[in-house]
Backbone as ProteinMPNN parsed JSONL, in Angstrom:
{"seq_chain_A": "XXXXXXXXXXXXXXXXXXXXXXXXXXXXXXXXXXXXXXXXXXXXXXXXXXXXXXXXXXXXXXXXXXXXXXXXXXXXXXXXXXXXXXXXXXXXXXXXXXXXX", "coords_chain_A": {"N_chain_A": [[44.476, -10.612, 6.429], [41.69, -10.496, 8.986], [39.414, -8.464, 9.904], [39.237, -7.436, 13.515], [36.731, -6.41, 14.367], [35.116, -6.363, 12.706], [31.937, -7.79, 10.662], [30.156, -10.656, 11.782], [29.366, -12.41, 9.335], [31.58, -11.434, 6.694], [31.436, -11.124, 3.952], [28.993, -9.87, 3.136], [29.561, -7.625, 4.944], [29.276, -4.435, 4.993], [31.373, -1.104, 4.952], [31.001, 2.027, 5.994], [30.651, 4.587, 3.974], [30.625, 6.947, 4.908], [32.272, 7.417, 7.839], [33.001, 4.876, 7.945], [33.263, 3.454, 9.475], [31.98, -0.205, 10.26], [28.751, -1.004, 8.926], [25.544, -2.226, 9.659], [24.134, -5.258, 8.753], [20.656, -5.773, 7.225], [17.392, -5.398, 6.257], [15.583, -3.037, 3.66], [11.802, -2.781, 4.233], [10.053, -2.45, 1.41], [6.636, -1.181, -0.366], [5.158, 0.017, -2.381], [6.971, 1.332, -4.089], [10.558, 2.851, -4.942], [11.264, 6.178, -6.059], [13.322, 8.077, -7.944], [14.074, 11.033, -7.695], [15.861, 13.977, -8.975], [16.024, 16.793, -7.902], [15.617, 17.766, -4.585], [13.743, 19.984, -3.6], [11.852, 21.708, -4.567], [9.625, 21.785, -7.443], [9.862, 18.849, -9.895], [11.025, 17.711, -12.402], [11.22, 15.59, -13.044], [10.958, 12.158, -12.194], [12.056, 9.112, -11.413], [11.212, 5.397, -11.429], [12.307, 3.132, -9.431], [13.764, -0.144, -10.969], [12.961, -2.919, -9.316], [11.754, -2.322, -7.129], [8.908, -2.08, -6.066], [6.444, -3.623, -5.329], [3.01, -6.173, -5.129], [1.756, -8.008, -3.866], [2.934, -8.324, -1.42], [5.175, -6.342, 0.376], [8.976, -5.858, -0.853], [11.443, -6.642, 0.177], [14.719, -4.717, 0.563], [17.585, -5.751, 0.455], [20.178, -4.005, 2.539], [21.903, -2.098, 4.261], [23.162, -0.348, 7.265], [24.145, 2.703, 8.821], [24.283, 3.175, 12.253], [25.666, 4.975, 13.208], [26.342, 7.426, 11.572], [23.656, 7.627, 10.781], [23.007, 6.884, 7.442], [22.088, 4.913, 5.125], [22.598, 2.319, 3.331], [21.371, 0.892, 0.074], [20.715, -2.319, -1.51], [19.028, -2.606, -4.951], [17.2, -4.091, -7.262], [18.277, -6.944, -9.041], [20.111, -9.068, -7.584], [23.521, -9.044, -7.982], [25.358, -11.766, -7.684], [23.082, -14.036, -7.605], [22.702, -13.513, -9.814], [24.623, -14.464, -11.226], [24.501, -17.034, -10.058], [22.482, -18.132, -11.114], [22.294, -18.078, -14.277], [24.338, -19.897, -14.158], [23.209, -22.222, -13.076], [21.631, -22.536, -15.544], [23.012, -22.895, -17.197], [24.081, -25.743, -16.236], [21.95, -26.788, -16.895], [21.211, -26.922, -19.685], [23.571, -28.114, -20.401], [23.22, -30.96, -19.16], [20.252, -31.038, -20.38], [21.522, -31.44, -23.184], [23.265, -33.48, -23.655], [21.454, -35.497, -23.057]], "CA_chain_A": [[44.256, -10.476, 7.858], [40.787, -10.545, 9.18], [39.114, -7.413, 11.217], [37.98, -8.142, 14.51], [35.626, -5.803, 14.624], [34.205, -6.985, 11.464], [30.635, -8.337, 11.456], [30.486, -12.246, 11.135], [29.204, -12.64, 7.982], [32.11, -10.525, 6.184], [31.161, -11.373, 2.431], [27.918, -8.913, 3.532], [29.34, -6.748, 5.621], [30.047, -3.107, 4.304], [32.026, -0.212, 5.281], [30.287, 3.315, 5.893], [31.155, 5.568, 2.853], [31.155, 8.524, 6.298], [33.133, 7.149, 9.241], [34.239, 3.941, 7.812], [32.987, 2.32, 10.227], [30.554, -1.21, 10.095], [27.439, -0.826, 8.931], [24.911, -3.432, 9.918], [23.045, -5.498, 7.451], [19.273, -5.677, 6.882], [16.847, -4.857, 5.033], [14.613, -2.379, 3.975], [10.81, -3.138, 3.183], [9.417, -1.424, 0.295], [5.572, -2.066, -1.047], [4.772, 1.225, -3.314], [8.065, 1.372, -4.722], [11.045, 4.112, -4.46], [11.516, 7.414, -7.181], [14.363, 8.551, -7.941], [14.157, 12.583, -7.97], [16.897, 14.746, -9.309], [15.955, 17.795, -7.032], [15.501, 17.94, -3.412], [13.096, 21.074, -3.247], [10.873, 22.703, -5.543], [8.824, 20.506, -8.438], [10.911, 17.516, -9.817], [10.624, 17.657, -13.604], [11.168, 13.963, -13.646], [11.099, 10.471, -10.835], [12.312, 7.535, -11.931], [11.031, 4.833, -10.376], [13.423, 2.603, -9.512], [13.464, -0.917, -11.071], [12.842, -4.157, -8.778], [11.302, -1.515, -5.48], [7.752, -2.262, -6.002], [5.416, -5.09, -5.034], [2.499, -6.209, -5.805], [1.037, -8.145, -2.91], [3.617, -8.147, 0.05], [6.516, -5.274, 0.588], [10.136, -6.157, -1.493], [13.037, -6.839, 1.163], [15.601, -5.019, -0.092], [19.257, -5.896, 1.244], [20.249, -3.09, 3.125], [23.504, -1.973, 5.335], [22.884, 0.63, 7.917], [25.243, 3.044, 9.8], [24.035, 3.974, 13.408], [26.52, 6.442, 13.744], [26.372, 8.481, 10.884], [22.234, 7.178, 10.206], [23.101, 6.023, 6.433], [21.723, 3.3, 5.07], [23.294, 1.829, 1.784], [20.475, -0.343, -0.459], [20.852, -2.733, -3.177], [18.157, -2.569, -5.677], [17.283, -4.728, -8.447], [18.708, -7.982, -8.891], [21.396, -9.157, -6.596], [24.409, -9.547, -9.062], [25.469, -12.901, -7.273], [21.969, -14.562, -7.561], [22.32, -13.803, -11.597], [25.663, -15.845, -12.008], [24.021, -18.597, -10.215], [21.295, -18.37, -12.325], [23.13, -18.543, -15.22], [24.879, -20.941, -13.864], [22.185, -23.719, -13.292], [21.008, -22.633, -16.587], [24.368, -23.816, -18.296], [24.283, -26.662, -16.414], [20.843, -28.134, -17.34], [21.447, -26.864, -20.728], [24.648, -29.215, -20.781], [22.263, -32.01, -19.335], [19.307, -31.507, -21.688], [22.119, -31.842, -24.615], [23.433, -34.914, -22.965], [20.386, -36.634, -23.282]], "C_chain_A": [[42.834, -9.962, 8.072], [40.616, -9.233, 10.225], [38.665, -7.976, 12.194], [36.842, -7.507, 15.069], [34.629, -5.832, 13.813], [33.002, -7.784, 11.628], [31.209, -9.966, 10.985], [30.925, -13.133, 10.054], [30.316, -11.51, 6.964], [32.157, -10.393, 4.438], [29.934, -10.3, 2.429], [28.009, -8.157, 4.566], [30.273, -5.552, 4.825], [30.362, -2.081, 5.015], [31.435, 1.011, 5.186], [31.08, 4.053, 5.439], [31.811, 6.862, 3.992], [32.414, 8.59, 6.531], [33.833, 5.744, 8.575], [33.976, 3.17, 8.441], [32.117, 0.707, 9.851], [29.299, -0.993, 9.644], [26.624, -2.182, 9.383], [24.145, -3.976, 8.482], [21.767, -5.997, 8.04], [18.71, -5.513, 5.969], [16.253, -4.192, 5.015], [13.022, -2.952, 3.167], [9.882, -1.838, 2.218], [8.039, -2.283, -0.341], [5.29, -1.0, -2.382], [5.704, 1.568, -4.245], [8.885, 2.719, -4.538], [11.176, 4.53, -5.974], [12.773, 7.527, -6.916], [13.968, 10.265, -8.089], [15.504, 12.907, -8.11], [17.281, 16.192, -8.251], [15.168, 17.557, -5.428], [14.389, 18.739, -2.622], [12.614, 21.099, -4.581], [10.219, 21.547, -6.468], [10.555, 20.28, -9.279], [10.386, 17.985, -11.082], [10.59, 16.26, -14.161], [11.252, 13.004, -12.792], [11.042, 9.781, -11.677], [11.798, 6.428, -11.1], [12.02, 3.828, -10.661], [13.292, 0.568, -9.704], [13.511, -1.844, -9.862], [12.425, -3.392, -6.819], [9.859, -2.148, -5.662], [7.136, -3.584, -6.171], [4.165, -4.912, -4.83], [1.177, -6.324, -4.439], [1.789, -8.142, -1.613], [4.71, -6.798, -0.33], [7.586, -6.508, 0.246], [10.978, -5.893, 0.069], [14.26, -6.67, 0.302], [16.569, -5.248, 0.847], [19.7, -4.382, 1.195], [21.192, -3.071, 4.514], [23.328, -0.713, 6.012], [23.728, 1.28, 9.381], [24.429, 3.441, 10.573], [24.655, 5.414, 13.751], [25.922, 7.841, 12.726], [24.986, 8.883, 10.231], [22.436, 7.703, 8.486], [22.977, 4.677, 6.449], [22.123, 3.196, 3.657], [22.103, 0.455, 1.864], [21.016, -1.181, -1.675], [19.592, -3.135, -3.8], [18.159, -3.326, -6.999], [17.916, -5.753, -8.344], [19.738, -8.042, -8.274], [21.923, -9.944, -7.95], [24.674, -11.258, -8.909], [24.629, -13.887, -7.533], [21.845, -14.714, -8.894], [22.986, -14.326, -11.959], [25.147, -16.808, -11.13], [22.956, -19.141, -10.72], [21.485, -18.886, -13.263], [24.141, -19.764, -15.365], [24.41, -22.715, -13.852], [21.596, -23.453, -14.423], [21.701, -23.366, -17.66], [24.063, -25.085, -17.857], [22.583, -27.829, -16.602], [20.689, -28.023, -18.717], [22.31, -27.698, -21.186], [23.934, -30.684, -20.298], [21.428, -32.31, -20.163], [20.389, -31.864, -22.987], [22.993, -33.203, -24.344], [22.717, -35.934, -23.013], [20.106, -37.022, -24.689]], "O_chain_A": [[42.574, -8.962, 7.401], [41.41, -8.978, 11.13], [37.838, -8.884, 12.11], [36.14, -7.913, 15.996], [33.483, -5.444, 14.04], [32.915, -8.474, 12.644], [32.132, -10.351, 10.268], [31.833, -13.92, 9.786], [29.643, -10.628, 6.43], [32.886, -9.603, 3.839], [29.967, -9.725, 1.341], [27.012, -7.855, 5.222], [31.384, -5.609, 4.298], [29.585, -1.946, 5.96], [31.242, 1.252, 3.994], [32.113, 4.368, 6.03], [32.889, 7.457, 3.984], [33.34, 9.228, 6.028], [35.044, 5.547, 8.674], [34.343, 2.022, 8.191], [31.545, 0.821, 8.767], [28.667, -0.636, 10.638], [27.284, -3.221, 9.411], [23.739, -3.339, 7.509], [21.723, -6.55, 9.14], [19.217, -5.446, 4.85], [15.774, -3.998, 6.132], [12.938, -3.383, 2.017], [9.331, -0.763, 2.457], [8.056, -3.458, -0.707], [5.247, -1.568, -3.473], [5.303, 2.125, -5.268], [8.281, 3.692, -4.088], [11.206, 3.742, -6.919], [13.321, 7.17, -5.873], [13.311, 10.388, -9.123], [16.349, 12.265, -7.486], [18.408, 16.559, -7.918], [14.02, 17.112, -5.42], [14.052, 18.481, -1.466], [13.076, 20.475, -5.537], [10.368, 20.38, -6.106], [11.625, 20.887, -9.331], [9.35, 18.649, -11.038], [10.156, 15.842, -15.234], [12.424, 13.208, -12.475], [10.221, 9.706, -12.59], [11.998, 6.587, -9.896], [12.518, 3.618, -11.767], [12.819, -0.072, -8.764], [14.403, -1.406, -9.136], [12.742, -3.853, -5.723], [9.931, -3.196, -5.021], [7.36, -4.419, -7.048], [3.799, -3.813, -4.413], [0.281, -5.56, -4.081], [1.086, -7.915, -0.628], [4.854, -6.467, -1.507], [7.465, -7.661, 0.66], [10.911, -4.903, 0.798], [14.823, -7.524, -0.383], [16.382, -4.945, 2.025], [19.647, -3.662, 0.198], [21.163, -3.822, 5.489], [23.34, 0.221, 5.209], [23.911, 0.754, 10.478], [23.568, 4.151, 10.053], [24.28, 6.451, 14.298], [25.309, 8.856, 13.057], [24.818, 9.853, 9.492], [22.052, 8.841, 8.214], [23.364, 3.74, 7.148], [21.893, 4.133, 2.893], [21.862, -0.403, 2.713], [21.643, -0.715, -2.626], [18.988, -4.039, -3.223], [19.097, -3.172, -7.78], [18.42, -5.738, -7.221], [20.464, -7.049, -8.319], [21.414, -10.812, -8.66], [24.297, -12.013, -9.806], [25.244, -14.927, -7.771], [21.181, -15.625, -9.39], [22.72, -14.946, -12.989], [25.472, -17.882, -11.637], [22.584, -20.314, -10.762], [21.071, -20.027, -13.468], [24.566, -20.357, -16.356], [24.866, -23.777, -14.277], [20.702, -24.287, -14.563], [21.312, -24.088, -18.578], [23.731, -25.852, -18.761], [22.327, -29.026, -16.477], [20.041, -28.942, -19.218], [22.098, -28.173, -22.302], [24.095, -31.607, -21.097], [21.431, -33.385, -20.762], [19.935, -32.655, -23.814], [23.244, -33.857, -25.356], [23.116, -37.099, -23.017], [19.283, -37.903, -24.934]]}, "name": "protein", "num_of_chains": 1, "seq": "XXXXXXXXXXXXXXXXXXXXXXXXXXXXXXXXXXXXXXXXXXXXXXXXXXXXXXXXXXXXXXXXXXXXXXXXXXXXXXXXXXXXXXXXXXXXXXXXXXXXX"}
């Protein structure tokens, strides 16, 4: 059974960890790339930077879901999982073509 308050697209729409509610999707742009810090305050003994944030010559669009209510924003970083099985996917199948020939 389908929500009807659910956004359109419901394969990309996510649920706010808060309230629960909708989040919207978007994106965020990133050019400098994001850290990860461990601490909040005082010196950081270590930032990670976080793979696939940083660009080179334009700002990275990441995919990005954002609550109004509760202002959370949920990112996904680094390869979109989906995008790597169809990768893999046209890789099998021109691999089963080139051995075909």
């Amino acid at each position: 059974m389908s929500d009807p308050h659910a956004p359109a697209d419901e394969e990309e729409a996510l649920r706010c960890p808060s309230c629960d509610g909708w989040q919207q999707a978007g994106f965020v742009a990133v050019s400098e790339g994001l850290l990860w810090l461990r601490n909040a305050e005082g010196p950081s003994d270590f930032a990670e930077a976080i793979p696939g944030t940083s660009a080179i010559l334009k700002a990275n669009r990441l995919p990005a879901w954002r609550c109004q209510r509760c202002e959370l924003v949920t990112m996904r970083v680094g390869r979109d999982p989906r995008r790597r099985r169809a990768t893999r996917k046209k890789t099998r199948l021109l691999e089963t073509a080139f051995h075909e020939i």
